[in-house]
LUMLUMMAR-769652 format. One record per atom (N, C-alpha, C): y negated, x negated, z; atom name. Coordinates in steps of 0.001 Angstrom, whole numbers. Example, Ala and Ser with C-alpha at 12.3 -4.5 7.8 and 13.67 -1.06 7.14 Angstrom:
      py      px      pz mardo
    5690  -13190    7800     N
    4500  -12300    7800    CA
    3300  -13200    7800     C
    2250  -12850    7080     N
    1060  -13670    7140    CA
     -30  -12900    7870     C
This chain:
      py      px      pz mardo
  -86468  -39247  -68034     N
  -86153  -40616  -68366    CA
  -87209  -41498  -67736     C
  -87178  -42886  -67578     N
  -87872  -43223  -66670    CA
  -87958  -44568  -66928     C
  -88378  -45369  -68133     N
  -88924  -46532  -68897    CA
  -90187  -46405  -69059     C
  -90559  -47218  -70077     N
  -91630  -47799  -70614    CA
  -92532  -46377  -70986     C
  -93591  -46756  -70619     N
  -93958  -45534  -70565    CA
  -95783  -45522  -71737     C
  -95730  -44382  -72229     N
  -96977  -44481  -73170    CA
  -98070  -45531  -72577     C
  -98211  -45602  -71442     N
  -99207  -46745  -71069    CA
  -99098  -48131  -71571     C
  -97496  -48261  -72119     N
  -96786  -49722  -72429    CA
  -97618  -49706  -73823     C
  -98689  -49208  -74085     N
  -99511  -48869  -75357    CA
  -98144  -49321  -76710     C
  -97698  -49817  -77149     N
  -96675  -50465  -77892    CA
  -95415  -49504  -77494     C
  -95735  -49078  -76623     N
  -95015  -48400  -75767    CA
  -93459  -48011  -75543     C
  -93094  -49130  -74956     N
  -91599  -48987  -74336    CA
  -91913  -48034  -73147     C
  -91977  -46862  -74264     N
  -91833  -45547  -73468    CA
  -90743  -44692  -73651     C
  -89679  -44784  -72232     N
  -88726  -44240  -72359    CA
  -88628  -42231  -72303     C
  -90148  -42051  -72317     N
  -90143  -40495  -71951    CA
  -90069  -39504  -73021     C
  -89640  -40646  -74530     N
  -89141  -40126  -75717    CA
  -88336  -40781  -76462     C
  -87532  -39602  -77016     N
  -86488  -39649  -77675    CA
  -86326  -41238  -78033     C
  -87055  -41462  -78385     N
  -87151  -42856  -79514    CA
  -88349  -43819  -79476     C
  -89071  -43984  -78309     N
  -89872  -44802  -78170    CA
  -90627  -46037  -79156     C
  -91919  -46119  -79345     N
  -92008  -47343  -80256    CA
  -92426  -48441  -79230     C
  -92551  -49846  -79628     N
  -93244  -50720  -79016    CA
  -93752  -51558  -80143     C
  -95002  -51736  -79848     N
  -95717  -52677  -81181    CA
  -96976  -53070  -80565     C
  -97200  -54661  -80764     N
  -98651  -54699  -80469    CA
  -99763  -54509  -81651     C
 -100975  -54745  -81386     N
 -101916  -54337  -82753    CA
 -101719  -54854  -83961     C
 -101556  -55406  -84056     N
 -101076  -56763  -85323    CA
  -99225  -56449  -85438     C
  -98603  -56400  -84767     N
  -97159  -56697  -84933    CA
  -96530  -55047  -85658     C
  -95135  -54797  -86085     N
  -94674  -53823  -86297    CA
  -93962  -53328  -85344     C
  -93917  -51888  -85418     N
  -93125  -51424  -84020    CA
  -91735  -51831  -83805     C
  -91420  -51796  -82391     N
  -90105  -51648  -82239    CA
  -89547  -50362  -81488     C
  -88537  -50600  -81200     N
  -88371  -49193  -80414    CA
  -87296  -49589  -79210     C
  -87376  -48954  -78301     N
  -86955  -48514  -76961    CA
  -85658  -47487  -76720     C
  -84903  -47504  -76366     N
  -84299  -46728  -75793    CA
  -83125  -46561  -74497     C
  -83047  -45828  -73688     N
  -82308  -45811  -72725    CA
  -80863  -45744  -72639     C
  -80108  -46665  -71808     N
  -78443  -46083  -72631    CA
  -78183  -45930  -71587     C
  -78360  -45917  -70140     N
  -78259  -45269  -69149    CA
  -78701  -45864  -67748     C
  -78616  -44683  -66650     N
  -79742  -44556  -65636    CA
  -78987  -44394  -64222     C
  -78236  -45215  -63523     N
  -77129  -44570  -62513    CA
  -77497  -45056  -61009     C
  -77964  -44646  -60214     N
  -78089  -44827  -58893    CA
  -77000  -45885  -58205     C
  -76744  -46682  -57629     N
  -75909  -47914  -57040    CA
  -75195  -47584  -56416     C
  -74341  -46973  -56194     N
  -73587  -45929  -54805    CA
  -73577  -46988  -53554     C
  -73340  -48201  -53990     N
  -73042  -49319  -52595    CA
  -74509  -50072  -52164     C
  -75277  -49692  -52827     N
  -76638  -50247  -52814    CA
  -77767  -48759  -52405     C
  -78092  -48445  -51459     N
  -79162  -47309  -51084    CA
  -80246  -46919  -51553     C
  -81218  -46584  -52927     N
  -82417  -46802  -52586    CA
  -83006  -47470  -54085     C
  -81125  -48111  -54825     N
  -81188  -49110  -56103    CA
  -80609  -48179  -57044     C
  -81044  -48895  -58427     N
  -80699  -47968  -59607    CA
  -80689  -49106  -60605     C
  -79327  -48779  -61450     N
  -79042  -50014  -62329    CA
  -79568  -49002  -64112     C
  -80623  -49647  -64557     N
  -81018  -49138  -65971    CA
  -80756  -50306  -66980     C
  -80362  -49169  -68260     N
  -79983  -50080  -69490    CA
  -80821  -49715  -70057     C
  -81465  -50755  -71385     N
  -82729  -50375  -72195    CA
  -81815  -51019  -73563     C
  -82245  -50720  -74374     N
  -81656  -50876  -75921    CA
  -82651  -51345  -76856     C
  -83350  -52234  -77119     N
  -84358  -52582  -77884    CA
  -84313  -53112  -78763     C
  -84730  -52121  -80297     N
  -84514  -52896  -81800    CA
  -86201  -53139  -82354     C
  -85928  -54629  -82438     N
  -86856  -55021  -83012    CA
  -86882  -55529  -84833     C
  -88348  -54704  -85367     N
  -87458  -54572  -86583    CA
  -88420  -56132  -87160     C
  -87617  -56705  -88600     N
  -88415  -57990  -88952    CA
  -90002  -58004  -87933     C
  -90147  -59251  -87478     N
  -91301  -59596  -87138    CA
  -92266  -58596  -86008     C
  -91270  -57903  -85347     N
  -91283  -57172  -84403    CA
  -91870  -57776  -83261     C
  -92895  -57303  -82058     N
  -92912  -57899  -80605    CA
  -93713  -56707  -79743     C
  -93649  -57046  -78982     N
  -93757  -56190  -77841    CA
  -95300  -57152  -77383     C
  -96380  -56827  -75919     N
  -97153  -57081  -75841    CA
  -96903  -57837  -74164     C
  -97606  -58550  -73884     N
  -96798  -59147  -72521    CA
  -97139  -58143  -71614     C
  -96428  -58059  -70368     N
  -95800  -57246  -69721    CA
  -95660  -57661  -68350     C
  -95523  -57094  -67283     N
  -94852  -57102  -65937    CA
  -94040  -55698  -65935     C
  -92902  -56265  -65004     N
  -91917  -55319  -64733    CA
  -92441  -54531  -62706     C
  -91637  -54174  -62498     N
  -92104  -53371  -61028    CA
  -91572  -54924  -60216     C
  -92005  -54685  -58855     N
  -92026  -56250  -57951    CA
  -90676  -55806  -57280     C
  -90151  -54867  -57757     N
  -88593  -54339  -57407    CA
  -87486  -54635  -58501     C
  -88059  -54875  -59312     N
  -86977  -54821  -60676    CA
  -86709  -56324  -61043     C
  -84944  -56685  -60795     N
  -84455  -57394  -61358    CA
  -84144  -57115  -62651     C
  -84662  -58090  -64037     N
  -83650  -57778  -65301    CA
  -83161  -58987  -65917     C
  -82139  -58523  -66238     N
  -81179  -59368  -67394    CA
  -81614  -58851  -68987     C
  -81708  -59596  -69593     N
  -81569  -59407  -71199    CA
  -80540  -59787  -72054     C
  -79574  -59301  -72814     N
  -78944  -60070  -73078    CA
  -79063  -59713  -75226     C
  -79175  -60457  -75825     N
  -78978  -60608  -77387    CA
  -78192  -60262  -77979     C
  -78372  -58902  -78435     N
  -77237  -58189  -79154    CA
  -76952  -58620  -80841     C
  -78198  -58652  -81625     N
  -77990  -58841  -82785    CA
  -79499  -59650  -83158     C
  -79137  -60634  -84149     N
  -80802  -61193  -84624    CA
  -80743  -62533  -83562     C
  -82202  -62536  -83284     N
  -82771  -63883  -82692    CA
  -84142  -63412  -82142     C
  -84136  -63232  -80579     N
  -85244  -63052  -79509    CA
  -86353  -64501  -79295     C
  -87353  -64275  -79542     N
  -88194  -65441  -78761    CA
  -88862  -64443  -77436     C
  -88348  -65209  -76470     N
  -88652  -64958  -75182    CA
  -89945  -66280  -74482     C
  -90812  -65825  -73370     N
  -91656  -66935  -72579    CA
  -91333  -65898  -71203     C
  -91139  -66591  -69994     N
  -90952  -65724  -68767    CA
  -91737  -66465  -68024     C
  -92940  -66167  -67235     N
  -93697  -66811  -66007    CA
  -94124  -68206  -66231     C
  -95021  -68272  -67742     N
  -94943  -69170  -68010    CA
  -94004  -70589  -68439     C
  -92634  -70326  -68555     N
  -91868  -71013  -68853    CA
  -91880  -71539  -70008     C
  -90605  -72138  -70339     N
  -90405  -72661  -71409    CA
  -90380  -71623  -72843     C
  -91137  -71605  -74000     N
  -90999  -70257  -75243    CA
  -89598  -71129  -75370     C
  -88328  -70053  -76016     N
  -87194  -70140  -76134    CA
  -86688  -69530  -76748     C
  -85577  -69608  -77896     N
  -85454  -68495  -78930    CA
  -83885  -68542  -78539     C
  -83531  -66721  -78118     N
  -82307  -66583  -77841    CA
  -81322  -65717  -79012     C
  -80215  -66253  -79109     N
  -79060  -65628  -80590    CA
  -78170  -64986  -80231     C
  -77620  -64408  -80565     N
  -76545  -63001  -80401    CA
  -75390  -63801  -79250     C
  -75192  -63264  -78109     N
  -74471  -63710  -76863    CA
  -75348  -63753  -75885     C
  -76569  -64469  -76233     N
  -77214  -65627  -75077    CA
  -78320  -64140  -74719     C
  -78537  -64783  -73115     N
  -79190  -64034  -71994    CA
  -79905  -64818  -71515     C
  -81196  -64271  -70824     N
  -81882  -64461  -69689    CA
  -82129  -63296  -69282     C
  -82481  -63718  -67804     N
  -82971  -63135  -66708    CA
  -84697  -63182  -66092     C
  -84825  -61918  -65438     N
  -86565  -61997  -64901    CA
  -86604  -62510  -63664     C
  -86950  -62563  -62740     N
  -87440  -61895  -61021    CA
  -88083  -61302  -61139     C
  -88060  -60359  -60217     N
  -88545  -58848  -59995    CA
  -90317  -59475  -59915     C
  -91075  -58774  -60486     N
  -92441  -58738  -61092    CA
  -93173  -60072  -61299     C
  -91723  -60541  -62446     N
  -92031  -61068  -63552    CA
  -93166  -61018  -64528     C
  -93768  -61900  -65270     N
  -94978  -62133  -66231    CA
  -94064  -62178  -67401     C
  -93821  -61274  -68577     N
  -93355  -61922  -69788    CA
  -94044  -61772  -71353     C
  -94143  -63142  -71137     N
  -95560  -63236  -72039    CA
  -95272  -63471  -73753     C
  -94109  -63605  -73359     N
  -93581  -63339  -75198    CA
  -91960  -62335  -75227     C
  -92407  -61801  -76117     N
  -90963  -61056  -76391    CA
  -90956  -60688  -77459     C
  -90484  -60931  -78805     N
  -90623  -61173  -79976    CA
  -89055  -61270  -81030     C
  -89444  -60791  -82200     N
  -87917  -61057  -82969    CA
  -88753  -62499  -83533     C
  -87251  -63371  -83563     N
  -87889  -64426  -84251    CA
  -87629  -64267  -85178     C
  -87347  -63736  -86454     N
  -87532  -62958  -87495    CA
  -88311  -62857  -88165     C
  -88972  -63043  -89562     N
  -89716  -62107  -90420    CA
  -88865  -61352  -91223     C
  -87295  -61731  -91453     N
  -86718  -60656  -92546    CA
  -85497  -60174  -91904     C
  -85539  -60578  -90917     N
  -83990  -59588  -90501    CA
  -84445  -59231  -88895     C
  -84055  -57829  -88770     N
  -84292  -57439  -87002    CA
  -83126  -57818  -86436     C
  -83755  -57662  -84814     N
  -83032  -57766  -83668    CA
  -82954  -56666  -82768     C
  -81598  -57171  -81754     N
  -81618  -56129  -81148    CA
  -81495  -56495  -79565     C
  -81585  -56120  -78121     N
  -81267  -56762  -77158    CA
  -80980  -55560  -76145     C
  -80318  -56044  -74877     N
  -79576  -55225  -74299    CA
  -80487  -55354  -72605     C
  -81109  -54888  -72171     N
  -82156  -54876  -71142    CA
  -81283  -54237  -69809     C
  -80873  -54865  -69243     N
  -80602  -54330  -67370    CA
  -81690  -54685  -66561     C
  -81975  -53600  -66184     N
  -82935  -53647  -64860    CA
  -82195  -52881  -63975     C
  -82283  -53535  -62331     N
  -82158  -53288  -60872    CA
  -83201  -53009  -60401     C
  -83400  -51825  -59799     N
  -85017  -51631  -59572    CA
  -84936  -50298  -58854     C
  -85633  -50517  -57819     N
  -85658  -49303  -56955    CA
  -85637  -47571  -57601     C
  -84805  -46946  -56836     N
  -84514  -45721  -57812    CA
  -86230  -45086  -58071     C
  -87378  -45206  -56910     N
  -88534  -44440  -57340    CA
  -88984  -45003  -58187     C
  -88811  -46689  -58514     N
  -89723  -47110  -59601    CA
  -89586  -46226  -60856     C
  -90934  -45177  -61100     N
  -91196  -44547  -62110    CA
  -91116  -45424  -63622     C
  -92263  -46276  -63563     N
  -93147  -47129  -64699    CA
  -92262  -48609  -64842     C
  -91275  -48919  -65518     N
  -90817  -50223  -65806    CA
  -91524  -51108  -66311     C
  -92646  -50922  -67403     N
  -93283  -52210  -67592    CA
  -95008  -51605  -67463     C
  -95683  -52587  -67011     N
  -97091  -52171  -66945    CA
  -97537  -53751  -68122     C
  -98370  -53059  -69116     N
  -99293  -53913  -70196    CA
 -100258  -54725  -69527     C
 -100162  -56063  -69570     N
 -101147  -57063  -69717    CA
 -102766  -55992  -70234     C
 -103535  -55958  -69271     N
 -104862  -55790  -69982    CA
 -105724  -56898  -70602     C
């Protein structure tokens, strides 16, 4: 499998079953892969799905993706607060999406939540070798 990987310390690490992600202060969330398929019309590209439940008051730690990886997010259940490359902080609700550019800064990713989780639906385009999908802000 080939996500977030124990280095994602919080770790949207897809190299288990069930991945957590949590920063020091926050509660975990978890990670998971719903699938991994090479582009047949595209050479070289690989389209990945990520599944991420964030439980009450859940967040992840900011992040870059590979300088190959396009992603979409899209809001499955709950309410996401997202910040991308410095942008606008933005709180997204069950339908609503954004998108990265490939080695993207995302400096918030968060349930906006304290009593009910979320959930979100992660596509990344990203070269089939990209091993490591997100590398942690040191």
């Amino acid at each position: 499998m080939k996500i977030l990987t124990a280095s994602f310390g919080l770790a949207l690490a897809l190299c288990a079953a069930a991945p957590t992600l949590a920063s020091a202060d926050a509660p975990a969330g978890k990670a998971r892969e719903a699938f991994d398929r090479p582009i047949p019309n595209i050479p070289g590209k690989s389209v990945i799905a990520v599944v991420v439940d964030y439980p009450p008051g859940g967040k992840t730690p900011a992040h870059h993706h590979p300088a190959s990886a396009f992603v979409n997010a899209y809001v499955l259940s709950g309410a996401i607060r997202s910040q991308v490359d410095g942008g606008m902080v933005r709180v997204y609700h069950v339908g609503e999406s954004w998108s990265e550019e490939p080695g993207a800064h995302h400096q918030i990713s968060e349930n906006a939540s304290e009593t009910r989780p979320a959930r979100l639906l992660a596509f990344f385009v990203v070269d089939s070798t990209d091993k490591e999908l997100v590398t942690l802000d040191h």
